[in-house]
Structure formats: structure tokens, C-alpha cells
C-alpha positions, 0 to 999 in steps of 0.5 A, a space after each residue: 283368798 276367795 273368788 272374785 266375780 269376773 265383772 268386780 275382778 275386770 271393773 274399770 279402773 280407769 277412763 281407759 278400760 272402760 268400752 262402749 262410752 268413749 262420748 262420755 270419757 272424752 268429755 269427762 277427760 277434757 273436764 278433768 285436764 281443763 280444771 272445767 270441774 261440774 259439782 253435779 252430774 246425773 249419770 243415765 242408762 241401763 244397768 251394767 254399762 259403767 254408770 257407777 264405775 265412771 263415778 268411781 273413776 271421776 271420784 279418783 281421777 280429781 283426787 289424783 295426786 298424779 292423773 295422766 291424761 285426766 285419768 287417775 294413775 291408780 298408784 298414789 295413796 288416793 287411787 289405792 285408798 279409793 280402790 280398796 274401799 278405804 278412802 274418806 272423801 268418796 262416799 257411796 250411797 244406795 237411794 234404794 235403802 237410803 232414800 228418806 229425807 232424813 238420809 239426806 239431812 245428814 248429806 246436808 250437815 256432812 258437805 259443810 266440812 272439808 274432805 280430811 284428804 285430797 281436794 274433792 269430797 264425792 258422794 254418788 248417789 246410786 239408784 237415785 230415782 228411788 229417792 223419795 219426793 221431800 228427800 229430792 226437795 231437801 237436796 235441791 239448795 245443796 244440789 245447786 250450790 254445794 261448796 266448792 270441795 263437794 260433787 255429786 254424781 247421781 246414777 239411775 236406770 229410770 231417767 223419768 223418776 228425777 224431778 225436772 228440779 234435779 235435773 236442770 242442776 245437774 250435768 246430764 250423761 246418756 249411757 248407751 247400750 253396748 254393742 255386741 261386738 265390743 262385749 264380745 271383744 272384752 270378753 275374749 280379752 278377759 278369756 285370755 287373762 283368765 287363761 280359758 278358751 272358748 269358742 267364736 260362737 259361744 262368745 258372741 251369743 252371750 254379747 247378744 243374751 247381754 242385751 248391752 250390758 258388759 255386767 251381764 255378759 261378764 255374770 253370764 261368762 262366769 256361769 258358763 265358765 264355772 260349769 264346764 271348768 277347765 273345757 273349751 266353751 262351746 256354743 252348745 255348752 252355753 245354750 245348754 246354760 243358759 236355757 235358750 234356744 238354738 236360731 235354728 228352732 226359730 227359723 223351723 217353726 217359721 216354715 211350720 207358721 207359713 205352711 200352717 203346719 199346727 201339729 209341726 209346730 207344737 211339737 217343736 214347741 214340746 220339746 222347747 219345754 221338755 228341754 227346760 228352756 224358758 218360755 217368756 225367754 223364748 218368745 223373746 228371743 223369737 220375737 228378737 229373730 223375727 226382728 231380724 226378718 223384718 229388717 231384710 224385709 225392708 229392704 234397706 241396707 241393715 246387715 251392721 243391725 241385724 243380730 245374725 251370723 252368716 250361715 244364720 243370715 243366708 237362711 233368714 234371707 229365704 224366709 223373707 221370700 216367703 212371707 210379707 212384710 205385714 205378716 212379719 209386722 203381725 207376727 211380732 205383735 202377736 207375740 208381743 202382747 203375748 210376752 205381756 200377758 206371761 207375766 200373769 199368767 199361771 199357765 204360759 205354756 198354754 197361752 204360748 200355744 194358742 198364740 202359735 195356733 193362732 198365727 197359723 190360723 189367720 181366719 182367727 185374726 181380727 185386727 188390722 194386721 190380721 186382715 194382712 195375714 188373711 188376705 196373704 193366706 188366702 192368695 197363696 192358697 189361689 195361686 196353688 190352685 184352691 179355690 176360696 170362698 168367704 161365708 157370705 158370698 151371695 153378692 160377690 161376683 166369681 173368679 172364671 178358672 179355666 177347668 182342669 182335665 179329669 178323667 170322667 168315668 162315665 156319663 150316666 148311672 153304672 147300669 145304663 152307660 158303658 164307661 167312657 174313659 176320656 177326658 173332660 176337656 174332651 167331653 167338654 169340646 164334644 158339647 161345644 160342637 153343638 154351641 155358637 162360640 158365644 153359647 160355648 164361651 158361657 159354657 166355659 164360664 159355668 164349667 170353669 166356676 162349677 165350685 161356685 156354682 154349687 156354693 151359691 146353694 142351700 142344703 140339700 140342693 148343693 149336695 144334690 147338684 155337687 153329684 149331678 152333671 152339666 150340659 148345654 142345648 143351645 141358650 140352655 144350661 142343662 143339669 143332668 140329675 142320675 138319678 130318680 131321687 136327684 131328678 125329684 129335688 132338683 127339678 122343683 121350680 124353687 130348686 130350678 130358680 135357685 140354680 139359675 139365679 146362681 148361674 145369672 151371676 157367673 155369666 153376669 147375664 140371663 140365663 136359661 136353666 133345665 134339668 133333665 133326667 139322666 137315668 131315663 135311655 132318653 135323657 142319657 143320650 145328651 152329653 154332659 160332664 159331671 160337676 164333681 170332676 170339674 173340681 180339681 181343687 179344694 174349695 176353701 170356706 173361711 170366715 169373712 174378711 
């Protein structure tokens, strides 16, 4: 005998075995045992749950010579003609190859006679949306009143393609998903009658790849089955199978995307590929685990939704103290629309990467999500210590961050000053000495926003002032230039109003600007910090928000 598929070997044969819809066999039971008979149904849902097998087991159960609780025996000659394809008075129709108008004219002429055996004769009309709009206006009269011997039970997948006609003369049933864990609890019932193993793990991760559907589980438990035969499944066996991808990789390449560790995460993405993993697949089932961020992010009482084991869970649970919600909120629509676009694309590895780039790149966001993810970037960024400027700062007003200690080699040029190995502070509170408390405390402000300060430049006077000193004479803020050719440029008017214009912004008030010569014996004796030193941290230039 040959082999039988494991989902037509284990089909229900009775409202009993079948799992996942006790909404629908309640209701259909209690029809059955009332004689409360519908003569249309419409059977609704996604594939591989049960639509077609409980049309099959309404079509036995009213025909039953001996139905036990509504359901068919699965003994009598009916039940056993039904079940080996034999019967006369259950007729099965694909709409797909059978859905002209002339198909159901000879439904039509077929109702008027009586069924040669049992009390029923039932047709059920698979993938009935495919039905074409004159066939669907020829069953309308006998859709409505058929005679008494005739049901029909349409099954479809697309609930949206049966003209409002069809329906509202028909009896109405949703097929619901499946959760994972009553696939799961089939499946191991299966392993058993089947005499095979496999483990925990390996079960459960072929519930979820099912997405609700037992067909789909039961195919995919073969395929694995048949692959390692007569070897306990393993978890590793099934991904290997499958071409997915271990929950770990996913939650690896998030810390990569939060720590914008571009060259991290595309390798990780090469060996995605290298190990033949599909990549539409792959974004799917990424955005599957972001889905679950998102979930614990809510904050909400949604560990029965969320899709992961324990060990899973307590590792999902760090990544959302690292990311907000509306950066988990962006990261799934950009690797939606990047699902949507892989269905055209001749080349998915390279739009995958430049979504990936993109995801640790907010400054490349332009949408309303993207400013979220910016604005996130940019505040982790100050808070270790950056300090950020956009492209077009001229009337934004500056962050007064104190100024760090550095060690300052030394005050002037190599060749005219010994070295001085204290530190800025130090330095800083040697100047101070010589200020009222309101002309040290302006000094600070400039001191702690020197970065700012040398932003606000043009070319090549921020270059020039990035390398040169600041001081203070009273009111005055003093730029130490240490050297000739430094002194040269920014002594200029234009260049000495530039640097006071810039410092009137940090101290939001007037300000007094001079420039010394700190290469002269002269000038050198003033004290002074060099600016550079006071720039303990990187200075970050994005695009505008």
C-alpha cells in the first residue's frame, strides 16, 4: 500500500477530532440532534483549518444511519461509502476548474432528482470565490430554495469575493486560526500513533511556522519526519529543514541595530544567506519577533500572545530596556514594506541590506516614525557624553555641559613655554582668580560649550579657533592665537566679529571679544586653555530633525 500524507491519513472524521473550532461543532452538533437542518452554509477562513473536513462530516453526519451525539458513527455503509469516496449523495466541487455558468446549470438539473441512498444529497462547493459572477447569479434561486433533500456548504479562503447575494442565504461560519499549542498538542498525539519522537522544542516551532493552520503543520511534520527517519526530531533538525532561522540571530542583530554596529549586522545577514535561509521568510519571521518586543513594550499583561519560550522571553525582556516604543513601532514598518517590496525585486538581498543600514542610520529616516528613531539616537548619544549638533544650528541656542579634565600640555608654542602638566580644571580655576563670580560663571559657559563655539564658524575660521586657546581679562573673552599665521587670520575684524557673535549666543548676552598673540613672550604670559582639550567628547553633525 503506498504512503498516505499525514494530514489525509489523521483528516477528522468526526466532530470530535476535529480541534480548534469547538464554536462551529457545538453549533452544528446541536443542528444535527434538533433536526434544525440549514440547506445553505458558507464555511469561512484561512486554509488548513477544517473547512472542507467539517463539510465532509456534515455531509456524513445527516446521512448516518446511527449518529451518536450529532455525529456520524463512521460504521454504517454511509459513513464508510462517504469516507472511501464512493457515495452518491456527496458531491464535491473544486469552483476553481468548475466555475462557469454552465457547471452550475447541471448543478441546477442535478437537485431535481432525489439522492439514490440516504436522506441528504450534499454538494460542497470548494474555493467557491472562484465562482464566476453569471455562475454565482445561476445558483441564486437554487441557493435560496433548494428542495428539501439538497445542502450546500460552500467553503472559501476570501470571504470578500462571495457576492452579498450568496451570502444572505446562506448560513454564515468563521474558521479561526489554530493556536500554536493545540497544533502542538495534535501533533505529539500524531508522533505517538506514528511511533516517532521528537523534541518539545521542535514541536512547538513547527505550530508556530503553521501560522494556524493543522494542514500545514501536519506537511511540515512529514517533511521533517521523512528527512531524519527513524532519529528523534530535534529543534536544530527542523531549522535546518525548514530554512529558518534560530530566535537567537534575531535578537543578535537587534543589539547590532541599537548599537548601529552596520558591519555586525551584515554579517550576520551573510551567513543568514550562506546557510540557504530564505530571506522573504526571514524578514517575516524578524518582524514576527519584533512583534513580540513591541508586545512587552506595551506594558500589558500579554505573555499568553507573545510567540516565545521562557528562556526566549527573559532575553526579549532585556531588549526592551533598550529600545522605545516608537522605535520597535518603525523598525516593523520598515521591514514591512520591505516584505512588500521582495515580491518584485530581482535582487531581495540588497534591498534587505539597505533596509538593515537604514535601521541603524536614523539620520536616513524621513518619515514620522523616523524622527522618533532620531530624536531616541541622538539622546543616547548626549547622555554618553556626545555632543550633537544638526546641520543648520545658527539660531539654535546651546546645552551648557560642564567642561571635562584634561590634562593641558602646555600654554603656548613648544619652543617658548616649558610644559605644564596640570589640569584644565586646574588651569581654569587659575583664571577664575583673576574674575568677579559673574565674569567666571560667563567663562564657564564659554569654556563648557567650546564645541559650540567653534561650530557657529565658517571654514577656515573654525579650523583656526579649534587649535587655539581661550582666556579672559575681565569682560573680555580672549582667543590666545599660537601662532603667527593663526594670529593673522583671526585677528581680522570680520573674524573677531564672527567669534563674538558666536559667544553672544552661548552667553545670551553681549560679549567682548580679543585676540592675542600667544607666540609673542608678551602675550604668553596671559593664562589660557586650549580649546581642543576642553572637547572631551565627539562632536556629532547630523542632518537636520
Amino acid at each position: 500500500m503506498s504512503y498516505v500524507a499525514l494530514y489525509r491519513k489523521f483528516r477528522p472524521s468526526t466532530f470530535d477530532d476535529v480541534k480548534g473550532q469547538d464554536h462551529i461543532v457545538t453549533t452544528l452538533r446541536n443542528q444535527i440532534n434538533a433536526g434544525r437542518i440549514g440547506h445553505a452554509y458558507l464555511f469561512c477562513g484561512t486554509r488548513g483549518t477544517g473547512k472542507t473536513s467539517v463539510a465532509k462530516i456534515v455531509g456524513k453526519a445527516v446521512n448516518c444511519e446511527h449518529p451518536v451525539n450529532g455525529s456520524p458513527c463512521g460504521e454504517c455503509a454511509m459513513c464508510r461509502a462517504i469516507d472511501e469516496g464512493t457515495a452518491l449523495n456527496l458531491i464535491e466541487i473544486d469552483a476553481a476548474s468548475n466555475n462557469g455558468v454552465d457547471n452550475v446549470r447541471l448543478i441546477r438539473e442535478e437537485v431535481t432528482y432525489a439522492p439514490p441512498e440516504g436522506k441528504y444529497k450534499v454538494y460542497i462547493i470548494d474555493e467557491a470565490h472562484m465562482l464566476s459572477l453569471s455562475a454565482f447569479n445561476a445558483l441564486l434561486k437554487t441557493l435560496e430554495e433548494p428542495p428539501s433533500y439538497v445542502i450546500f456548504i460552500l467553503a472559501t479562503t476570501e470571504t470578500h469575493k462571495i457576492p452579498v447575494t450568496i451570502m444572505s442565504r446562506c448560513q454564515r461560519y468563521d474558521f479561526h486560526r489554530i493556536t500554536a499549542e493545540t497544533i502542538a498538542d495534535r501533533m505529539r498525539n500524531l508522533l505517538d500513533e506514528e511511533g516517532a519522537s521528537a523534541e518539545d522544542a521542535a514541536v512547538e516551532y513547527i505550530s508556530r511556522q503553521a501560522d494556524g493552520s493543522m494542514r500545514d503543520a501536519l506537511s511540515l511534520l512529514d517533511q521533517c519526519l521523512a528527512f531524519h527517519m527513524n532519529e528523534t526530531l530535534t529543534y536544530e533538525h527542523v531549522l535546518d529543514i525548514l530554512g529558518t532561522v534560530d530566535v537567537s540571530v534575531y535578537r543578535d542583530m537587534i543589539e547590532d541595530i541599537i548599537r548601529e554596529n552596520v558591519s555586525g549586522l551584515l554579517l550576520r545577514l551573510d551567513d543568514v544567506v550562506y546557510s540557504g535561509r530564505d530571506l522573504k521568510e526571514f524578514i517575516s519571521d524578524f518582524v514576527g519577533y519584533l512583534r513580540n518586543i513591541m508586545l512587552l513594550k506595551s506594558e500589558a499583561d500579554v505573555s499568553r500572545i507573545v510567540d516565545l519560550s521562557e528562556e526566549n522571553l527573559s532575553r526579549a525582556f532585556e531588549l526592551t530596556g533598550q529600545m522605545s516604543l516608537e522605535q520597535v513601532v518603525g523598525y516593523i514598518r520598515t521591514l514591512s514594506e520591505l516584505s512588500n517590496e521582495m515580491k518584485y525585486a530581482s535582487n531581495p538581498r540588497i534591498l534587505v541590506e539597505a533596509a538593515l543600514i537604514k535601521l541603524c542610520r536614523p539620520q536616513m529616516y524621513t518619515s514620522y516614525d523616523g524622527i522618533f528613531a532620531r530624536l531616541e539616537s541622538l539622546e543616547k548619544k548626549v547622555e554618553n557624553g556626545a555632543i550633537v549638533y544638526t546641520s543648520q544650528t545658527q539660531s539654535a541656542q546651546p546645552v551648557v555641559i560642564p567642561a571635562s579634565p584634561a590634562v593641558v600640555t602646555g600654554t603656548g608654542p613648544a619652543d617658548s613655554a616649558p610644559s605644564d602638566e596640570r589640569t584644565t580644571e586646574e588651569k581654569l580655576d587659575e583664571i577664575k582668580k583673576e574674575l568677579t563670580p559673574a565674569q567666571a560663571q560667563d567663562l564657564e559657559k564659554i569654556t563648557g560649550n567650546a564645541a559650540y563655539l567653534i561650530r557657529e564658524l565658517s571654514h577656515p575660521l573654525k579650523d583656526f579657533l579649534s587649535s587655539a586657546g581661550v582666556g579672559a581679562a575681565g569682560d573680555v573673552l580672549q582667543i590666545a592665537a599660537t601662532d603667527p599665521s593663526m594670529y593673522e587670520t583671526l585677528s581680522r575684524p570680520e573674524a573677531v566679529e564672527a567669534i563674538r557673535e558666536a559667544a553672544e549666543k552661548v552667553l545670551q548676552k553681549a560679549a567682548k571679544v580679543q585676540v592675542i598673540n600667544a607666540s609673542t613672550k608678551k602675550d604668553n604670559e596671559r593664562p589660557y586653555v586650549m580649546l581642543k582639550e576642553l572637547i572631551k567628547a565627539p562632536i556629532e553633525v547630523v542632518e537636520d530633525l
